[in-house]
Structures are given as C-alpha cells and as structure tokens.
C-alpha positions in Angstrom: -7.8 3.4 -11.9 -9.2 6.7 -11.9 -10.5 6.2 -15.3 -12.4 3.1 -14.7 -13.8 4.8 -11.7 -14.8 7.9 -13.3 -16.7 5.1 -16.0 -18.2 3.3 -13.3 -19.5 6.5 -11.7 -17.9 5.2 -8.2 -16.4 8.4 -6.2 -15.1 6.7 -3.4 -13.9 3.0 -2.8 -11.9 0.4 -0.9 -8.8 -0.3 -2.7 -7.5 -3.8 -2.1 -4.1 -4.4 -3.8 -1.8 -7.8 -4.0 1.3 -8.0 -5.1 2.8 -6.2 -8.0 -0.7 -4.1 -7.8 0.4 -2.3 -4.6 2.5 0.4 -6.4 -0.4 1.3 -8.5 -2.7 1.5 -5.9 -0.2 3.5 -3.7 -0.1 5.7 -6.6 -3.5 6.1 -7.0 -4.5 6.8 -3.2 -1.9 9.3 -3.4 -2.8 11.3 -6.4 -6.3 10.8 -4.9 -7.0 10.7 -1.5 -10.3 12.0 -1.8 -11.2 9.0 -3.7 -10.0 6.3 -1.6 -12.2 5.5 1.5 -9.5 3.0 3.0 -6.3 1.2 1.5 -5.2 -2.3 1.9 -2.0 -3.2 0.9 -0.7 -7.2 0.1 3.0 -8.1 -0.2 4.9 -5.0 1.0 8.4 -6.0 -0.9 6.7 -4.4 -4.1 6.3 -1.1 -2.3 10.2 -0.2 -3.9 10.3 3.5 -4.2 8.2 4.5 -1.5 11.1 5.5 1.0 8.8 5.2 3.7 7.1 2.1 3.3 10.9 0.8 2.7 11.8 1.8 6.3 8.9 0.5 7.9 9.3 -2.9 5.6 13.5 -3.1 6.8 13.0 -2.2 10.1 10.0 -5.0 10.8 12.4 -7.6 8.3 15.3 -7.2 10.9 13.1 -7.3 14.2 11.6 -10.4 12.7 15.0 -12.0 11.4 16.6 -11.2 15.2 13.5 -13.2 16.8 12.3 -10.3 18.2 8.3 -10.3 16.5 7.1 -7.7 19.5 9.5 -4.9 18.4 8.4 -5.1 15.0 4.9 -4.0 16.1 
C-alpha cells in the first residue's frame, strides 16, 4: 500500500477495507498512522492476530448470541 501511495503521490487517505483486506489495511495504518486520515474496517472475523480487535469481536459475538444487542455497544 505504501508503495502505490508513494506512486500516486497521495500522502494521506481513507482506507476502506472488506474482508480478507482488513489485516492489510490494519497493518498499513499501523506502520503508518501518519498516512491514514481515517480507517474503515469490513468483516471483523479476519482481524485474527490483533489481540485487541479479537476481544472486542468475542465480547460483542457473546452479547449478541445472549440476545443482549445493547451491551454489545
């Protein structure tokens, strides 16, 4: 990513990211933060490795499997 962006002469961008993208992108915003004006993330069960993106993703899985959507906010 940073190399197409560095081609494109873009410094800063939005970053959308679907699916088996989202680890990438994570990546990227990470390594780069000053490149990244905002982040948005599709499909959170490919965020594996990111421990906490995998808590957040657990915790709002078993608030919405108890029927409890509110406590998942």
């Amino acid at each position: 990513m940073k190399g197409i962006s560095d081609a494109l002469d873009i410094d800063r961008a939005t970053i959308v990211a679907v699916a088996m993208n989202t680890p990438i992108a994570v990546s990227f915003a990470l390594q780069n933060p000053q490149r990244v004006d905002a982040l948005v993330l599709s499909s959170w069960d490919e965020l594996d490795g990111y421990p906490w993106l995998e808590d957040r993703r657990t915790s709002h899985h078993a608030s919405f499997v108890a029927g409890n959507v509110l406590a998942a906010r």
